[in-house]
ROFIMI-892054 format. One record per residue (C-alpha): residue number from 1; residue in three letters; x, y, z. Coordinates in nm, 4 decimals. Layout:
<rs>
NUM|ALA|X|Y|Z;
...
</rs>
This chain:
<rs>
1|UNK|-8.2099|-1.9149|-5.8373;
2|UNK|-7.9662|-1.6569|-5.7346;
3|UNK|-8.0321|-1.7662|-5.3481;
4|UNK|-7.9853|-2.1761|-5.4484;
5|UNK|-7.6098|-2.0765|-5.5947;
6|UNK|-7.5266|-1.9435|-5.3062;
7|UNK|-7.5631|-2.1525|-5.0761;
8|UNK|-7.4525|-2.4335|-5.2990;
9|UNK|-7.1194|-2.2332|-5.2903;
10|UNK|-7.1022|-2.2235|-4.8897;
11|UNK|-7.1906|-2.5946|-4.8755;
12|UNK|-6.8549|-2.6378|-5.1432;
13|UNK|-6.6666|-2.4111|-4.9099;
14|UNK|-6.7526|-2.5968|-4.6113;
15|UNK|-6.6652|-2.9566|-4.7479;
16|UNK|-6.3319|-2.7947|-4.8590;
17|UNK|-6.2779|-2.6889|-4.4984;
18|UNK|-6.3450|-2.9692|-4.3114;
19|UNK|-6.1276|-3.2438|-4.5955;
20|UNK|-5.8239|-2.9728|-4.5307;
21|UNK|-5.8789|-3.0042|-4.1251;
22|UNK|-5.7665|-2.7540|-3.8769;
23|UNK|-5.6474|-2.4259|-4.0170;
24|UNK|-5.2407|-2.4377|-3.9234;
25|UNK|-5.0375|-2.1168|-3.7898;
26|UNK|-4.7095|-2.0327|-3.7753;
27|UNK|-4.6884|-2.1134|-3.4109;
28|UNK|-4.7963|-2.4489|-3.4919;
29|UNK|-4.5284|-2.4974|-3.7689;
30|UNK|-4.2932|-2.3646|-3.5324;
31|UNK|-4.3808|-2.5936|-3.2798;
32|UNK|-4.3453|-2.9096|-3.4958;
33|UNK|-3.9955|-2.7939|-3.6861;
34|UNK|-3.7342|-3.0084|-3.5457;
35|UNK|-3.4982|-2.8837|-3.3384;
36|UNK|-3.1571|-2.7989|-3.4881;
37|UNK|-2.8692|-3.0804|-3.4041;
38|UNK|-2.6148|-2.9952|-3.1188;
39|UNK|-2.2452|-3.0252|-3.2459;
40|UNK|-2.1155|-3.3303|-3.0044;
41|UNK|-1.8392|-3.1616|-2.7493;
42|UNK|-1.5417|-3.3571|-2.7036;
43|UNK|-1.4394|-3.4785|-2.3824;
44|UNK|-1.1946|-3.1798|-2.3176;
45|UNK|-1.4781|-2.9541|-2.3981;
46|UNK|-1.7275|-3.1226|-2.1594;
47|UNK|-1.4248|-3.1512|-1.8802;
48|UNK|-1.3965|-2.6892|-1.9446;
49|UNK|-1.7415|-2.6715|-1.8720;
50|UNK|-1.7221|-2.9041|-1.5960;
51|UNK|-1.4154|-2.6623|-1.4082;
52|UNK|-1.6055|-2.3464|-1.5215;
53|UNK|-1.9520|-2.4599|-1.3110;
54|UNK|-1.7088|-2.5491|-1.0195;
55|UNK|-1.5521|-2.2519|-1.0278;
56|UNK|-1.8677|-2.0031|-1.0473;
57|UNK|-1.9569|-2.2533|-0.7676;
58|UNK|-1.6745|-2.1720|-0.5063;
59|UNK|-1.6883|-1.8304|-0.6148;
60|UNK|-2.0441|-1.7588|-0.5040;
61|UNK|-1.9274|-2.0037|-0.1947;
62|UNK|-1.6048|-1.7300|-0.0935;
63|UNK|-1.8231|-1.3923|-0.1825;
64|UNK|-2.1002|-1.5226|0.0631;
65|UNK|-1.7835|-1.6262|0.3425;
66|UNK|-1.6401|-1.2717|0.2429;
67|UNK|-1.9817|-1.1239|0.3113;
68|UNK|-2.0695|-1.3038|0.5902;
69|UNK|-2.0230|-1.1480|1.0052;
70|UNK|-1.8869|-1.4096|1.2282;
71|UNK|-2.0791|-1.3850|1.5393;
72|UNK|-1.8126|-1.3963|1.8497;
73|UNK|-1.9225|-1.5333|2.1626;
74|UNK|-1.9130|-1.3011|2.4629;
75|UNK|-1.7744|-1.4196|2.7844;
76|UNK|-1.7975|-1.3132|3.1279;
77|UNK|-1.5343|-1.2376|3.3915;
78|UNK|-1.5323|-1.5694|3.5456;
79|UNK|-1.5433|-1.7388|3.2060;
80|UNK|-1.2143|-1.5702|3.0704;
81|UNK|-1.0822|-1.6080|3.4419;
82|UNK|-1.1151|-1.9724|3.4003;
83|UNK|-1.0060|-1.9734|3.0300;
84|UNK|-0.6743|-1.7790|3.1562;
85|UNK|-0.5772|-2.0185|3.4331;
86|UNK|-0.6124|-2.3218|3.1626;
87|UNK|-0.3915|-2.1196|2.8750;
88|UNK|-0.1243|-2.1038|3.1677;
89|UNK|-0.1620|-2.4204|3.2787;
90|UNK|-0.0865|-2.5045|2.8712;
91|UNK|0.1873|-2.2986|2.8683;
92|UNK|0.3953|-2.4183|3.1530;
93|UNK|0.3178|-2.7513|3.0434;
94|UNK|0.4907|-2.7084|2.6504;
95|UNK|0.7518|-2.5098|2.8145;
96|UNK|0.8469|-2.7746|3.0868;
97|UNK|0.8381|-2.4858|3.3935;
98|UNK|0.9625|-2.6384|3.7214;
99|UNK|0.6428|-2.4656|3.8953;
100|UNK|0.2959|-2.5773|3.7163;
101|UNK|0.0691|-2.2648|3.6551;
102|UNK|-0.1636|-2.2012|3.8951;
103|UNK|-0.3628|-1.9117|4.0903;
104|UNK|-0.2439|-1.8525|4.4198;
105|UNK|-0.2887|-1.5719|4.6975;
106|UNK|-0.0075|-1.3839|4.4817;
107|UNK|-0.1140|-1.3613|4.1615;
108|UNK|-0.5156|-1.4518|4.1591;
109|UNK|-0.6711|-1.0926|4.2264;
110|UNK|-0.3945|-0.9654|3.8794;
111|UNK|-0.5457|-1.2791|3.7097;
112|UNK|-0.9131|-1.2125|3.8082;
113|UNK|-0.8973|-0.8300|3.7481;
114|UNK|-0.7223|-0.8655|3.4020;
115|UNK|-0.9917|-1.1525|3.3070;
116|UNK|-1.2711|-0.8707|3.3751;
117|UNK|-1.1600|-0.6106|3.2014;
118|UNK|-1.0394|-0.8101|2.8909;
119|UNK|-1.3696|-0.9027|2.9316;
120|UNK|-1.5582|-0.6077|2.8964;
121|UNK|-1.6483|-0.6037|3.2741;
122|UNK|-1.3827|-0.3616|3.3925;
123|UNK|-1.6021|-0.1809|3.6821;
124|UNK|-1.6683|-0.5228|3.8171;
125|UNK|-1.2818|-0.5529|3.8901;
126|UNK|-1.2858|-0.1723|4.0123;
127|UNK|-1.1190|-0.0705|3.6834;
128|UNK|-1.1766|0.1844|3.4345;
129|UNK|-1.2581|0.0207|3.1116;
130|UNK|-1.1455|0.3517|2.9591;
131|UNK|-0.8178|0.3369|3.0161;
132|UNK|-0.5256|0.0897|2.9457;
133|UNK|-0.3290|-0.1577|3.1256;
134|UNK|0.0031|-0.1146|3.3575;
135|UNK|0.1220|-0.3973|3.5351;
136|UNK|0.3594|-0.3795|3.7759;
137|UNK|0.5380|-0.7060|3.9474;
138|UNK|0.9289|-0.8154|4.0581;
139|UNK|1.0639|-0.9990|3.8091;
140|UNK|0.9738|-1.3679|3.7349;
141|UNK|0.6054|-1.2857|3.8677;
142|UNK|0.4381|-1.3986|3.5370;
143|UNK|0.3700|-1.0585|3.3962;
144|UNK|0.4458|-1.1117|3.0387;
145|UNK|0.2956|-1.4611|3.0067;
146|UNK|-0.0255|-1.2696|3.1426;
147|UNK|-0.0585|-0.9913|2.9056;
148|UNK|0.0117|-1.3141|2.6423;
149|UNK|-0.2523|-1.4877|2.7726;
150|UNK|-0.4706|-1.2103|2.7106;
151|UNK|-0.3794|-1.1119|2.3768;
152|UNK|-0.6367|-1.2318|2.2120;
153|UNK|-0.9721|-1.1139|2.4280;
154|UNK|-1.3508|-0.9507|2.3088;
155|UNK|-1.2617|-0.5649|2.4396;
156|UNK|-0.9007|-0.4732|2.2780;
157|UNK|-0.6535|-0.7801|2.1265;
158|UNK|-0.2933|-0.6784|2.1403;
159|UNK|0.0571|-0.8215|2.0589;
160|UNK|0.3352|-0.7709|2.2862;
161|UNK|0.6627|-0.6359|2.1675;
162|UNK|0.9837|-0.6193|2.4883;
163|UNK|1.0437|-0.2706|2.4659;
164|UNK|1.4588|-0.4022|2.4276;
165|UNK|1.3747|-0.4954|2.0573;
166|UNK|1.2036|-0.1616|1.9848;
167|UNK|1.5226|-0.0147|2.1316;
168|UNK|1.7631|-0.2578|1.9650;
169|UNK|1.6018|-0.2141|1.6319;
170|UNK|1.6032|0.1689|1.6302;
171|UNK|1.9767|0.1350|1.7318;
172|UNK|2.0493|-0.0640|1.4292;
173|UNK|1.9050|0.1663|1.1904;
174|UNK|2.1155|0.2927|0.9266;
175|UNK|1.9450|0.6075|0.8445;
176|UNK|1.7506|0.8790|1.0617;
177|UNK|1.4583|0.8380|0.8334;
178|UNK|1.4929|0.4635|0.8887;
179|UNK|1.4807|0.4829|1.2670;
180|UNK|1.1967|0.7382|1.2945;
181|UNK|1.0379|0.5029|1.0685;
182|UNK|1.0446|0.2377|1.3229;
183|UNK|0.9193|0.4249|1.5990;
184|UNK|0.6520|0.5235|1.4035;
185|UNK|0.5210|0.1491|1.3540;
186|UNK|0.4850|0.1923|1.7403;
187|UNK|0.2843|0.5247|1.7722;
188|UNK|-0.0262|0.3716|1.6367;
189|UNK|-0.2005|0.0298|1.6153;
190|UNK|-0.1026|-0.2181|1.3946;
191|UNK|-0.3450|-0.3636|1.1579;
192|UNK|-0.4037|-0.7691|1.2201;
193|UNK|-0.2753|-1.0019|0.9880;
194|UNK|-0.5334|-0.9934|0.7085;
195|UNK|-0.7984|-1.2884|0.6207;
196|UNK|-1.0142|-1.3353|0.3471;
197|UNK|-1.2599|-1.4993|0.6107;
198|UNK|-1.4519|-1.2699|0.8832;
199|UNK|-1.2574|-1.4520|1.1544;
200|UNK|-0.9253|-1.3189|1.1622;
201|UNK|-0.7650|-1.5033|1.4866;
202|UNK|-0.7857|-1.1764|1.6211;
203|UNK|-1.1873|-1.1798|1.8307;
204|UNK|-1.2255|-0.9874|1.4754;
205|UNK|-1.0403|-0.6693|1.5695;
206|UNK|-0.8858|-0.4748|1.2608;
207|UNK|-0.6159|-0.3281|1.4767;
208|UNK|-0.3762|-0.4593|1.7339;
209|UNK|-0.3092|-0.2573|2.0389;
210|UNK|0.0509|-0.2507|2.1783;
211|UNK|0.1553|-0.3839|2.4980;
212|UNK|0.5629|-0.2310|2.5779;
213|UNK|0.6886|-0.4816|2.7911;
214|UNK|0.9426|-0.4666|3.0671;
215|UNK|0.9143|-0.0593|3.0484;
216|UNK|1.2309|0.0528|3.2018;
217|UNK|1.4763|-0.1971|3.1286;
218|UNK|1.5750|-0.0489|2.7430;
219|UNK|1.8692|0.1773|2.7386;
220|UNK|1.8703|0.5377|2.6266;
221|UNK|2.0089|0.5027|2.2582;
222|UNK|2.2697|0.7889|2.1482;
223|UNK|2.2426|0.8438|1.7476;
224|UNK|2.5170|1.1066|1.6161;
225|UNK|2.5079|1.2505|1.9735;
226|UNK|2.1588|1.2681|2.0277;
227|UNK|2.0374|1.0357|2.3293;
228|UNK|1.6819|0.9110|2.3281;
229|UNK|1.4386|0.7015|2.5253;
230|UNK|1.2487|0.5673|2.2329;
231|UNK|0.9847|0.3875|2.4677;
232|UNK|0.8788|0.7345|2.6406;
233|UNK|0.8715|0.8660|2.3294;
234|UNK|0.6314|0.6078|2.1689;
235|UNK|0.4215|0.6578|2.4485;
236|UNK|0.4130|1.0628|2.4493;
237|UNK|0.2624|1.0049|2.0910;
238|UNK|0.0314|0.7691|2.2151;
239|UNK|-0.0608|0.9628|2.4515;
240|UNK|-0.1300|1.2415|2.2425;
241|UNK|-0.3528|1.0753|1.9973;
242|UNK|-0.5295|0.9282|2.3176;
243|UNK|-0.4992|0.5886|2.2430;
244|UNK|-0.5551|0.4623|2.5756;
245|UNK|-0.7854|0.1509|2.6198;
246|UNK|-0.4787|0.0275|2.3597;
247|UNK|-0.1978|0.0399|2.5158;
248|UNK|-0.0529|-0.1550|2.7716;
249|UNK|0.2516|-0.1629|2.9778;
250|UNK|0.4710|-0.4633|3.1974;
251|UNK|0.6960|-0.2934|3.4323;
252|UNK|0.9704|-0.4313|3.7061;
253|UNK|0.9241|-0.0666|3.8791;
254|UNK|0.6951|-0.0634|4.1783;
255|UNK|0.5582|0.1982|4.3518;
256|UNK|0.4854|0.3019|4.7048;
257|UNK|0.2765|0.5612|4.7705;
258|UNK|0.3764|0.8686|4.5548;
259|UNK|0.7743|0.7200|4.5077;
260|UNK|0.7511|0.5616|4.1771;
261|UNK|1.0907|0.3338|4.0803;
262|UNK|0.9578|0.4334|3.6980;
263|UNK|1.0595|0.8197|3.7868;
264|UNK|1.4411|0.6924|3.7843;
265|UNK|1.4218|0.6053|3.4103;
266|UNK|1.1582|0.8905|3.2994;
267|UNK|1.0963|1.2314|3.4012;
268|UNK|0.7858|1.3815|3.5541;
269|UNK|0.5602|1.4606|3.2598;
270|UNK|0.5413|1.0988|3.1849;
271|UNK|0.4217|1.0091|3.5075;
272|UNK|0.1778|1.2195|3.5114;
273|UNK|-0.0152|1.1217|3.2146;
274|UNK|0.0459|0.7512|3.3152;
275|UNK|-0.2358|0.8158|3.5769;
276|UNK|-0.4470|0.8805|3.3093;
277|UNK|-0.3909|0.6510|3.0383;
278|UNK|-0.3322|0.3590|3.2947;
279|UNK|-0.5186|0.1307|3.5444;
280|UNK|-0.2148|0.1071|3.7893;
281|UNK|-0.2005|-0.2911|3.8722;
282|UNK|0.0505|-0.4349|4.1127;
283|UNK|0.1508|-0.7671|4.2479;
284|UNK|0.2990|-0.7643|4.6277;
285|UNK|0.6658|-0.6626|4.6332;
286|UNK|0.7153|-1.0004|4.7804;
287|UNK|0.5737|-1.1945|4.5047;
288|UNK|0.7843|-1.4986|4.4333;
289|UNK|0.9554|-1.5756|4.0758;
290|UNK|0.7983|-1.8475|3.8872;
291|UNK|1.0915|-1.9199|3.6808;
292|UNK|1.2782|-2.0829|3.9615;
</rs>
């Protein structure tokens, strides 16, 4: 008898079961709640968010730019040879010269000599790619417009200052601490105009070297009775913090053999270390202008 309840009870249980269905969890009542309502945004709302995605957009967009290296093409002798002859030919044509640019038998070796070792092929040009530039020419040869053209190169840019306005600006100077202050923009390379992209204008050199040009032709300046040649004295100091394969000279002074026209202007000691910060370039003495 006791058996027969029993399983009359389980039979009970099971009907109950099976009329009730599936047995229901929390994850299921979870799963069926309906979701909570959104507040509607209003059209300036939507139009924030709208700026704020665009914004965290360009933002990734610059910190990639900003964290990107911009891969510089290299460029052979020849190549930046070529490249030189068309800047000049660009040049005399905005400036309306009477003679077109052009390479000729007085200026081509300077022009192929400076294109190889601006183009990290100095020894092919018999030049010593760890040392600097001095050019020497009569006035008129092109000189300037040269060391222009090649501001802007793979091995060292630079940025040409006449060594007249270094002069004329120290003269101006109110103060001494003023005008040692201005020399002292000179004794070491100027940082490039800064870019918040990888390619500065600059063949993505940091620092500009400094080319003094027309060496010789500043006058001594006398402050409170104290005469100075500010140019030798800018390049003492870079001398002495051996910043050669940055600086770079333009000079009307020739020289013939061991008589230098530069000794006139600066004393010995000066002369001597130009043969070691320098590769001494020259056009011919006879080398016509080509401003006429």
């Amino acid at each position: 008898m006791e058996t027969k309840r029993k399983n009359q009870a389980l039979a009970v249980s099971a009907l109950l079961a099976a009329a009730a269905g599936p047995a229901y969890s929390e994850s299921d009542a979870a799963a069926n709640a309906q979701p909570p309502s959104l507040p509607e945004l209003t059209p300036e709302e939507i139009e924030a968010l709208r700026r704020a995605k665009y914004f965290r957009e360009k933002n990734s967009e610059y910190a990639a730019k900003l964290a990107s290296v911009y891969e510089y093409p290299t460029i052979t002798g020849e190549e930046a040879f070529r490249m030189a002859i068309e800047a000049g030919q660009e040049i005399a044509t905005l400036e309306k010269w009477e003679k077109p640019f052009a390479a000729d038998a007085h200026n081509r070796e300077i022009i192929r000599q400076l294109a190889y070792y601006f183009a990290g092929e100095a020894e092919k040009a018999g030049l010593n790619p760890r040392k600097g530039i001095l050019l020497r020419g009569p006035k008129g040869t092109g000189k300037t417009v040269l060391m222009e053209i090649f501001a802007v190169n793979p091995v060292q840019s630079l940025i040409v200052v006449p060594c007249k306005q270094i002069a004329a600006q120290y003269r101006a100077a109110r103060k001494e601490d003023e005008a040692e202050a201005i020399l002292e923009r000179y004794y070491v390379n100027k940082p490039v105009p800064w870019s918040p992209y990888a390619d500065n204008g600059y063949w993505g050199h940091r620092f500009a070297g400094l080319c003094l040009d027309d060496l010789g032709t500043e006058p001594e300046i006398n402050r409170f009775g104290n005469v100075r040649s500010v140019c030798e004295d800018i390049l003492f100091e870079r001398y002495q913090r051996r910043l050669f394969t940055s600086t770079f000279v333009t000079t009307n002074a020739m020289k013939e053999g061991r008589d230098d026209e530069l000794a006139a202007a600066y004393d010995g000691r000066l002369l001597d270390r130009f043969r070691e910060m320098f590769n001494d370039l020259s056009f011919s003495p006879d080398a016509p202008s080509r401003r006429a």
